[in-house]
C-alpha positions in Angstrom: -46.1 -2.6 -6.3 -43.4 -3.5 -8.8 -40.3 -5.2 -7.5 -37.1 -3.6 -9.5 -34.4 -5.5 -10.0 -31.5 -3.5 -9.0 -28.1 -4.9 -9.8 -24.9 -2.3 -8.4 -21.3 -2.5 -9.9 -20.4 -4.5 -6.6 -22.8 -7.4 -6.8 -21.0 -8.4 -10.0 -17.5 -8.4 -9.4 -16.6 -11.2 -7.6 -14.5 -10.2 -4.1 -11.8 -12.6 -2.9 -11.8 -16.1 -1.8 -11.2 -17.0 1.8 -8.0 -18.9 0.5 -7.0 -15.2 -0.8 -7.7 -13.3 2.7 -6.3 -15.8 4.8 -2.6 -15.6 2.7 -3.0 -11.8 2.6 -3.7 -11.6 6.2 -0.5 -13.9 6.7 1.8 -11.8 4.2 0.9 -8.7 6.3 1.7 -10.4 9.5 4.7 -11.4 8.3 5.6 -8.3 6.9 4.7 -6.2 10.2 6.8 -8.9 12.0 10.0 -8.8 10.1 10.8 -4.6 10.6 10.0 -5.3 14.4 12.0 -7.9 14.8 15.2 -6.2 13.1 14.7 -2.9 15.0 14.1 -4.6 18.5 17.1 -6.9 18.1 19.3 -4.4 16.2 20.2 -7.2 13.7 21.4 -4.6 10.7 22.3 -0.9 11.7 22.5 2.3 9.6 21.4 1.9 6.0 20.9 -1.5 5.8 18.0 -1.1 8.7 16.6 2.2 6.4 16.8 -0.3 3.4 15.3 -3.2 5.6 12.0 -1.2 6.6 11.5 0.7 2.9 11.2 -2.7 1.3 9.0 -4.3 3.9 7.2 -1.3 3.5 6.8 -1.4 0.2 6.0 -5.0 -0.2 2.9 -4.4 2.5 1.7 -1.6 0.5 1.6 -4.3 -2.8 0.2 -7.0 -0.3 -2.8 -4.6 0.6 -3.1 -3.6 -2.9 -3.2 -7.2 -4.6 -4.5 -9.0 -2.0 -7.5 -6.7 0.1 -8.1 -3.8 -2.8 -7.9 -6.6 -5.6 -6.5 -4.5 -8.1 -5.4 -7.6 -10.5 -9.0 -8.8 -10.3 -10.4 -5.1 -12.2 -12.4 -5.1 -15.5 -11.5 -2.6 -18.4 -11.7 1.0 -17.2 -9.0 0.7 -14.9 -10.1 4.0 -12.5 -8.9 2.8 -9.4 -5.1 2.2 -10.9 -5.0 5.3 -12.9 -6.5 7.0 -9.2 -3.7 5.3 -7.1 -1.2 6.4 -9.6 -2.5 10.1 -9.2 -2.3 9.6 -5.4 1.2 8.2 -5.5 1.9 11.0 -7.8 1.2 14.0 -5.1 2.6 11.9 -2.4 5.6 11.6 -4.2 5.4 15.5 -4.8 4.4 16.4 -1.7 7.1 14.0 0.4 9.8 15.3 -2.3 8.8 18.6 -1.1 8.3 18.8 2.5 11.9 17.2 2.1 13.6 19.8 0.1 12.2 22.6 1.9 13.3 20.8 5.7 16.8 20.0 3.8 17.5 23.5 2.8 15.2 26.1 4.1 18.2 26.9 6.8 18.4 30.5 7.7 22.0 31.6 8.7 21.1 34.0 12.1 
């Protein structure tokens, strides 16, 4: 029999470094840890606690993205970014939505 060499997409791209893991792994950690800590101890109230968790938030979702999905690391087509666009896209659209119909959908009885 004739042995095929059989090369997929994955085998060459090269993944992340343990260096890279470890610092996304601690960046997530740290991330999870600060909105605990400021709802559990009630350091900032009102806004500045919405504010607070919305930018942790955020800077976990660019953690995960940079750091586990390796988005920066992607050769020309750049499918997966134009995807996660599209995805942020309808959940933009369908947050926006399910908002606006909660917000003023109220029926006067």
């Amino acid at each position: 029999m004739a042995q095929h060499d059989v090369t997929t997409p994955h085998d060459a791209e090269s993944h992340g470094t343990f260096k890279s893991y470890t610092t996304g792994f601690l960046f997530s950690i740290v991330l999870t840890i600060i909105p605990i800590a400021v709802v559990m101890s009630g350091w900032v109230q009102g806004v500045v606690n919405t504010l607070v968790l919305m930018a942790a938030a955020v800077l976990q979702f660019v953690v995960q993205l940079i750091y586990f999905m390796h988005l920066r690391e992607e050769k020309k087509p750049r499918y997966n970014l134009v995807s996660l666009i599209l995805g942020l896209i309808i959940l933009l659209l369908v947050v926006a939505g399910s908002m606006w119909i909660m917000l003023y959908n109220m029926v006067a009885t």
